[in-house]
C-alpha positions as CSV (number, residue, x, y, z in Angstrom):
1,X,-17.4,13.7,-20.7
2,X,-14.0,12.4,-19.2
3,X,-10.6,11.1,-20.3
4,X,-11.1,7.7,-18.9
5,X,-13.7,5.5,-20.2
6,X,-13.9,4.0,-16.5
7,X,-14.1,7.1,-14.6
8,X,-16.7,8.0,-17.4
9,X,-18.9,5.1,-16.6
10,X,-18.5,5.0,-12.8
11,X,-19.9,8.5,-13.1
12,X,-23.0,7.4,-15.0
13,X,-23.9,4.7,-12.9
14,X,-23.6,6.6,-9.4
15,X,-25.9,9.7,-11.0
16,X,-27.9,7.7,-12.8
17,X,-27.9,5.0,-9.5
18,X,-29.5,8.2,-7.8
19,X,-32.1,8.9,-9.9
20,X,-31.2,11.6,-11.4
21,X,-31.2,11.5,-15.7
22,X,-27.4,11.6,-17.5
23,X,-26.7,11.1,-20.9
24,X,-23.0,10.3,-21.5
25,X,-21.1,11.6,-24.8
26,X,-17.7,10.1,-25.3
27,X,-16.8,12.9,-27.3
28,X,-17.2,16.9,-27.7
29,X,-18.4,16.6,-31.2
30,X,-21.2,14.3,-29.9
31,X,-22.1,16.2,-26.8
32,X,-22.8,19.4,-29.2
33,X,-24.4,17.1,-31.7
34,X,-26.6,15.6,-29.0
35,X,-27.5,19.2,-27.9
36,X,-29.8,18.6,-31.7
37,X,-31.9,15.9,-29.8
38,X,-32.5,17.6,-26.6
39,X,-31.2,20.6,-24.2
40,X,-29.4,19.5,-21.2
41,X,-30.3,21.0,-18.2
42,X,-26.2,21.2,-17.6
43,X,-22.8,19.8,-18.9
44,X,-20.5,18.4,-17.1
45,X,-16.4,17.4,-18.5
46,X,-13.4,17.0,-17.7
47,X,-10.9,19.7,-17.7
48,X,-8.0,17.3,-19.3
49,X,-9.3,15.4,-22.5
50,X,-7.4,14.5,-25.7
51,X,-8.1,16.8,-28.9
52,X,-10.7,18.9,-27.1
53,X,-10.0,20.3,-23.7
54,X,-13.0,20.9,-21.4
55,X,-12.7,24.9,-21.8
56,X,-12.8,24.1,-25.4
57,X,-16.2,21.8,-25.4
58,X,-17.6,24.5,-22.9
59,X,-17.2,27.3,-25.7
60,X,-18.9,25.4,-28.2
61,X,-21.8,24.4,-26.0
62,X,-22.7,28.2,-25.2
63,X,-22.3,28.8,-29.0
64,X,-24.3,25.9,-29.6
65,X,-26.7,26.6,-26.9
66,X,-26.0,29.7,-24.7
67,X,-27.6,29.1,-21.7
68,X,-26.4,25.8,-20.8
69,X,-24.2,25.6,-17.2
70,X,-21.4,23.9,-17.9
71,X,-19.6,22.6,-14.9
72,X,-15.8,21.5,-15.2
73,X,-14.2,18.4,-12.8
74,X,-10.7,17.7,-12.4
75,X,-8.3,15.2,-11.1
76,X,-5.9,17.7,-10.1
77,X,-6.3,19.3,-6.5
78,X,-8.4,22.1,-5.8
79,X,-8.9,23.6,-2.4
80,X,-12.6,23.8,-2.5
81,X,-15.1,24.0,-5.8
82,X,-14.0,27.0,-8.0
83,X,-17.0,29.2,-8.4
84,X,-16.5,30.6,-12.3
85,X,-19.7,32.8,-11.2
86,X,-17.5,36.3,-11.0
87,X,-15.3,35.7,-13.8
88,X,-16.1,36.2,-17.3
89,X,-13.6,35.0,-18.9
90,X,-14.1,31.4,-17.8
91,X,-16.1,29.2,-19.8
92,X,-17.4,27.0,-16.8
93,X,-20.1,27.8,-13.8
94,X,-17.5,25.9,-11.5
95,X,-14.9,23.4,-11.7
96,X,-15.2,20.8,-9.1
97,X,-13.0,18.3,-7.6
98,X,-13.2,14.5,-9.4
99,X,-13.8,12.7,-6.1
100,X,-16.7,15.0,-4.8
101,X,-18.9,12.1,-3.4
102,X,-22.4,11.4,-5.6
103,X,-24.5,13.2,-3.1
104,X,-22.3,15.8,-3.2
105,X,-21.9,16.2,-6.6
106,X,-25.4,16.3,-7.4
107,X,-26.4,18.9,-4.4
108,X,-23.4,21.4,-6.4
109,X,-25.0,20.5,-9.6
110,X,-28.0,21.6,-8.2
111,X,-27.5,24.4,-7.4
112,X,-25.2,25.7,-10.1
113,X,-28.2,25.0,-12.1
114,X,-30.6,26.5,-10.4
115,X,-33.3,23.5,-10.8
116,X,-35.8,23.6,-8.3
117,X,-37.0,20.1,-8.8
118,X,-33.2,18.9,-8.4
119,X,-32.8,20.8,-5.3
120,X,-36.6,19.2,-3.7
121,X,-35.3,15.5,-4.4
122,X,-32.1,16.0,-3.2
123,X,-33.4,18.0,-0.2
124,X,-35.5,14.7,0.4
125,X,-32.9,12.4,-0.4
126,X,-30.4,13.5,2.0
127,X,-33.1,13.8,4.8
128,X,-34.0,10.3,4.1
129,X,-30.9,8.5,4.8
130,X,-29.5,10.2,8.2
131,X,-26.1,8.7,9.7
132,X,-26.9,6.4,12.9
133,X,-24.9,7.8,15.9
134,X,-23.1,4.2,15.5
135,X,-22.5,5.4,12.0
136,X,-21.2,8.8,12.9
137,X,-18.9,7.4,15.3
138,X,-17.4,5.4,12.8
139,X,-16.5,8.0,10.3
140,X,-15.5,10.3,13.3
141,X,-13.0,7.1,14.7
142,X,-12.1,7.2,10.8
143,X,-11.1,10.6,11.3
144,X,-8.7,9.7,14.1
145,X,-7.0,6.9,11.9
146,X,-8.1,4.0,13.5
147,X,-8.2,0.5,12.2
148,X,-11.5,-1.0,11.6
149,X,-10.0,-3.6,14.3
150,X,-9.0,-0.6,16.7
151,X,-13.1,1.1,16.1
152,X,-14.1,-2.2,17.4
153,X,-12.2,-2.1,20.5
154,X,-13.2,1.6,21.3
155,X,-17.1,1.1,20.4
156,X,-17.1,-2.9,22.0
157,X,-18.4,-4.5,19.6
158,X,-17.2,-7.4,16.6
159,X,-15.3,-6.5,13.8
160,X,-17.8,-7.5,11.6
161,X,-20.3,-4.7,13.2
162,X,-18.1,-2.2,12.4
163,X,-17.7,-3.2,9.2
164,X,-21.6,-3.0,8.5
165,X,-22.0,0.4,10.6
166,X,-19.3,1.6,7.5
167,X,-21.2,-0.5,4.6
168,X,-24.4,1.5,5.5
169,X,-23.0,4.8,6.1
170,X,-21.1,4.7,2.8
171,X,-24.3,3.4,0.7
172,X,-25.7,6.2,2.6
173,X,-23.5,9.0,1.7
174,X,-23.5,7.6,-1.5
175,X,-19.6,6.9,-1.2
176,X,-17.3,3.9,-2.2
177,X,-14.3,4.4,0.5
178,X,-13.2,4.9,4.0
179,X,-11.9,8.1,2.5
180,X,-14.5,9.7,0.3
181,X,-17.2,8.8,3.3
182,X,-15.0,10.8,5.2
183,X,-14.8,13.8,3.2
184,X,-18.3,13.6,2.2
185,X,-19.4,13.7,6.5
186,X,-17.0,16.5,6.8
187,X,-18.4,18.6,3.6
188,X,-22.0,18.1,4.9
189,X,-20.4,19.2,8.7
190,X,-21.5,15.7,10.6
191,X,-18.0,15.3,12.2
């Protein structure tokens, strides 16, 4: 569950774009109802949401269905996922940062939840789709600040190879931006 519908749907199409199962409920009352129909293996929401808050639809999910890992995400900066793990009080397994990269967010979901089948495919997934060095290069000149124009002058070659070098390593990371490529290379320790 989120806030905005877009965030919402982009969301839903990079997990479900994985492979991996979502159902999306645009609402708290519907996301409890649809624990009727089936038992998630985890819920994720947003912290923020109009009416009911994410601590709020977290609450009613364990009352509805105790077990259930529900993971918060958030807009608002956080240093590094919140582990909830040692802290009763909170209604969440973790609260995670909104622009956590698919592969990312998956591999946290993962493991919050404990599902061994998650963790196999993802274990294959990410060993599937290693960075080139060309690639790596890229996101480390990225690092640096440096043009696209400026990568192609360091690495001699076209413009237009660089470009493709950071078209392939974001499909691969599973990112959408100079930026979140980035981030997701440094999470995963590749620069």
């Amino acid at each position: 569950m989120d806030n905005d519908p877009l965030v919402l749907r982009m969301l839903e199409r990079n997990i479900n774009g994985s492979g991996a199962p979502v159902e999306v409920a645009w609402t708290a009352s519907s996301a409890v109802d649809a624990l009727s129909r089936r038992t998630p293996d985890m819920v994720l929401t947003d912290l923020q949401m109009p009416g009911v808050d994410g601590a709020e639809l977290a609450r009613r999910m364990h009352a509805a269905s105790p077990g259930i890992p529900v993971v918060g995400i958030t807009a608002f900066a956080i240093e590094q996922p919140t582990r909830a793990e040692h802290d009763d009080s909170s209604p969440f397994a973790a609260v995670l940062d909104k622009i956590i990269p698919t592969p990312d967010l998956l591999a946290e979901l993962a493991r919050i939840s404990g599902n061994a089948s998650m963790l196999a495919w993802l274990a294959g997934e990410s060993a599937a789709k290693p960075l080139s060095d060309q690639e790596l290069e890229v996101m480390r000149l990225y690092t640096d600040g440096l043009t696209n124009e400026a990568i192609a002058h360091r690495m001699h070659v076209g413009l237009t190879t660089v470009k493709t070098y950071a078209r392939r390593a974001f499909e691969k990371l599973g990112t959408h931006s100079r930026t979140e490529a980035v981030i997701a290379c440094l999470r995963r320790g590749l620069i």
